[in-house]
Structures are given as C-alpha cells and as structure tokens.
C-alpha positions, -999 to 999 in steps of 0.1 A, spaced: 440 -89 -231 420 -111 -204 407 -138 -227 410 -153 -264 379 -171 -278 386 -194 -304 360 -207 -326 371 -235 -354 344 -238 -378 335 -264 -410 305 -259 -429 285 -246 -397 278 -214 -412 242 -210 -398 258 -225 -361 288 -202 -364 270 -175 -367 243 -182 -342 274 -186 -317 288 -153 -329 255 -138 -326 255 -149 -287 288 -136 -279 276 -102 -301 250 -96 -276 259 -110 -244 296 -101 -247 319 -106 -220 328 -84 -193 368 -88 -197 385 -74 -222 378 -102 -250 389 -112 -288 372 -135 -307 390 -160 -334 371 -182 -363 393 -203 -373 379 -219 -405 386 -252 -415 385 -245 -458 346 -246 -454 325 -243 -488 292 -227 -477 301 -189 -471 311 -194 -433 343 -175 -440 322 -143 -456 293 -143 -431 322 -145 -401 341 -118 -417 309 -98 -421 304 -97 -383 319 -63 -361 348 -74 -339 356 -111 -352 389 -117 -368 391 -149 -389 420 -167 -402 410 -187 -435 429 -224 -435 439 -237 -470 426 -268 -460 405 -290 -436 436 -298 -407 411 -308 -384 402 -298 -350 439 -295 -331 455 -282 -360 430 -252 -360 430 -243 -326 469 -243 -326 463 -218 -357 442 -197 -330 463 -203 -300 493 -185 -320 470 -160 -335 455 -147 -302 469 -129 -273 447 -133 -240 460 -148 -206 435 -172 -209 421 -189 -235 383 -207 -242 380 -234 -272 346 -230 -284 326 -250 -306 308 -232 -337 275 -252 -327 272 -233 -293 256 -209 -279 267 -188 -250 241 -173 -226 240 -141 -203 274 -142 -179 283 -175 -189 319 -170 -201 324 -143 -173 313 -168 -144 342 -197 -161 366 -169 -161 360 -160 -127 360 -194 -115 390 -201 -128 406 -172 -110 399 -186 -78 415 -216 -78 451 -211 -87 458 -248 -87 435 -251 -119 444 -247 -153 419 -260 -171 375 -254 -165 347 -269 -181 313 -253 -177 282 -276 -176 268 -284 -216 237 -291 -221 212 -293 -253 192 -273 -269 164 -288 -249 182 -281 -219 189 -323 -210 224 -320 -194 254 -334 -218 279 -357 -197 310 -335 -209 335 -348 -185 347 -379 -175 376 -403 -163 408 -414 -176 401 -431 -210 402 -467 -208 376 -495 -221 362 -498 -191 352 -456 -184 348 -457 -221 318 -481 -221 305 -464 -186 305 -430 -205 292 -441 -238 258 -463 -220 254 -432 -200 253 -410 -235 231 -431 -252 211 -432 -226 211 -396 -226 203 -394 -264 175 -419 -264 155 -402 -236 160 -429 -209 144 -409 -181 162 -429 -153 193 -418 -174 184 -384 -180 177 -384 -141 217 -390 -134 236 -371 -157 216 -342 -143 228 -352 -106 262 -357 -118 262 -326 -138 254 -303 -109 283 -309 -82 313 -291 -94 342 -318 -98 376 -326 -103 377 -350 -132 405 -358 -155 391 -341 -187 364 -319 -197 351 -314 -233 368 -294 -259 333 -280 -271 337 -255 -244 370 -256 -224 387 -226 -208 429 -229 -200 455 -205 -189 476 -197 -223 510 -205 -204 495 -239 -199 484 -245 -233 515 -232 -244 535 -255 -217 521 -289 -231 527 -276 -267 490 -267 -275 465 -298 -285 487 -331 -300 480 -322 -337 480 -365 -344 441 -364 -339 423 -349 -368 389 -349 -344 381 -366 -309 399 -377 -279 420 -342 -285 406 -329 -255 409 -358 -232 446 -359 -244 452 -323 -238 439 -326 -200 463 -358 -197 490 -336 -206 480 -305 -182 478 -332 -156 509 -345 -165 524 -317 -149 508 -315 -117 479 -289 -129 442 -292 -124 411 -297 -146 376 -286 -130 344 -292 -137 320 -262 -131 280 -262 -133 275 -226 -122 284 -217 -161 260 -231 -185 265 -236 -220 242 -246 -250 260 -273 -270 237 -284 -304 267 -314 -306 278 -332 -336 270 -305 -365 304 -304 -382 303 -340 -378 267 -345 -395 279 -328 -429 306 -358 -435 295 -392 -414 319 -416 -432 349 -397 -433 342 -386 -393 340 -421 -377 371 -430 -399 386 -401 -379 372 -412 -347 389 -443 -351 425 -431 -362 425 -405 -335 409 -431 -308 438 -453 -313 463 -423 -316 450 -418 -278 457 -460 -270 489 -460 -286 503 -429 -265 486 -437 -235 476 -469 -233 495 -491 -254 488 -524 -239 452 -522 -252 457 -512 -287 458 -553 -301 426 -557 -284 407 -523 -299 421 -534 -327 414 -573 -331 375 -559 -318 374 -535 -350 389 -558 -372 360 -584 -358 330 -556 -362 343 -554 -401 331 -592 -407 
C-alpha cells in the first residue's frame, strides 16, 4: 500500500463527508486507504462514514483528542506513507498525488505540507518557525490579519505561500510523513489533546536530522476551525493546556512568563 489517509473526525459530519466525497471522486492515483477515525461524535458522522464505499472507520469510545486519534489510525493503517487530514477539507483534482510525488523526490524529507487555503481561495499561513513568543506573535498578527481581510496582509501570506520552503513545521490539517518516521518519533506526543501537536511532531522529525518541506504546487481547501466551533470553551481550555505542554518540553524557560501573562489576562 503506497499511502494511508487518516481523517479524525468530531461532530463534522456534513465536513467529513464533503472531504470523503472529494477523495470519492478525485481519488488518488497510488494504491490508497482511507481511515475516519471518530472521536465519540453524537451527530451520525460514524453511520454516514460507514455508509460511504471504500472508507474503513474505527469508532473511539471517547473524545481522546486529536494525537490520540491519529495514533488510533497510524496503527490501524498500512501505507509507506501516511497524510493527516482534517475532516473540514477538501481535496481537489491531483492534489494528494502531486504531495506524494514530491515527497519522493527529495529523500532527505520526511515530512510535506501542501499550500491551505480557504474556501475563498485567501492563502492560510500553515507553516511557520520554531515556536517561541516572539514567531508566535509574528504568526498570529499575520493570521489575523489574514482573517480580518487586511489586503496588505492578504498580499504577503500569498507571496510567502508560493515559494516552496524549508520551515520547521507545517500544519497537521494536511501533513504527509513517511510511516517509518512517524513510527521513529513514536507517532504525535499524545500530552496535547488539540494544537501545537503538529509543530511538536516536526520538532521531533527534526530532531533526528530529517526534513519538513513546504510545497505550494499541491493545493488544499482547508474550511479551518469546524470541530473547534461546536465546543469554544472547552477548545481554548485545550489550547492552553497543550500550548504549555509544548513550553514545558521545549521551551521551559518561558513557561513562568506564559503563565504569569495568563494568570494577568484572568483579572
């Protein structure tokens, strides 16, 4: 098997199975499974995935979050390589096959990320630097900015989304590794319910003196934030426990700062 798609899904029945419907009828060319792996969702997700030809799903008893349900996949699944993709995408015409290909040329790489953008085609800034304050607050102005339909903004994440580059993580929402990699590191650290898992991961293939590349020949549509949207409170709660999970393993000498700034914001 060339290539394992894993799809973790909660409550994004109508996302999932607009994704599914995308891979349905612009399939790959490689041989190709594809994995929903869902999260204890409560709005049919499980029954309509189940219902499609060629999807196997594997029902969790409960909501482990995003790195706990890929794992499930990554075990599940048999391809040499393996793409993490988000229930709220949507993959056009030779997308997946250009990543794969891509991929295949540069045997220093184990990890690609294709360019994301919306469903209004406005680029997403889906890779990045090192975490640290510092890139964090350069990434988040440039996502705002991005969001809020800053044209000057809008103007440079395109740029920057259109040279290929070697950053030091890409976005989980659409990632593509080599399984012995993913397997190498252990799969995704399973301490972050949601967010930062991605950058984390790519830390980790780095670690070990492998490559992550940015590629904008493959384009993805990315509707962002829908699992998120069905439970806001308990989501930023998770942001912030996986957030400083990242801190504490990485960059420990910030962690009474983020913290003394969180404890401030609460007053």
């Amino acid at each position: 098997m060339d290539l394992s798609i894993i799809i973790v899904s909660y409550n994004t029945r109508v996302d999932l199975l607009n994704c599914l419907t995308s891979l349905r009828q612009h399939p790959p060319s490689v041989s190709h499974e594809i994995i929903v792996v869902d999260n204890a969702s409560s709005d049919d997700s499980v029954a309509a995935a189940e219902a499609c030809e060629g999807v196997r799903v594997i029902r969790r008893p409960t909501n482990g979050g995003f790195a706990v349900a890929n794992n499930d996949g990554l075990r599940a699944s048999t391809g040499e390589l393996i793409l993490l993709l988000n229930s709220d995408t949507v993959a056009p015409p030779g997308a997946i096959d250009q990543m794969v290909e891509r991929i295949r040329r540069s045997p220093d790489v184990a990890v690609l990320g294709p360019r994301l953008v919306d469903a209004a085609g406005r680029a997403e800034l889906s890779f990045g630097a090192m975490l640290t304050p510092l890139t964090e607050w350069k990434q988040r102005r440039l996502v705002k900015g991005v969001a809020a339909n800053d044209p000057e903004i809008v103007q440079q994440v395109e740029s920057m989304t259109r040279r290929e580059q070697r950053p030091d993580w890409v976005s989980g929402a659409c990632l593509l590794v080599w399984r012995a990699e993913a397997e190498a590191v252990g799969g995704l650290d399973e301490r972050y319910f949601m967010y930062t898992e991605d950058a984390d991961f790519c830390a980790s293939i780095r670690a070990r003196g492998r490559g992550v590349l940015f590629s904008p020949d493959a384009e993805i549509i990315h509707l962002r934030g829908r699992s998120a949207a069905t439970a806001s409170a308990a989501t930023r709660a998770a942001y912030e426990r996986s957030h400083l999970a990242f801190y504490r393993k990485h960059q420990p000498l910030w962690v009474p700062l983020l913290m003394l700034v969180r404890l401030l914001r609460r007053q």
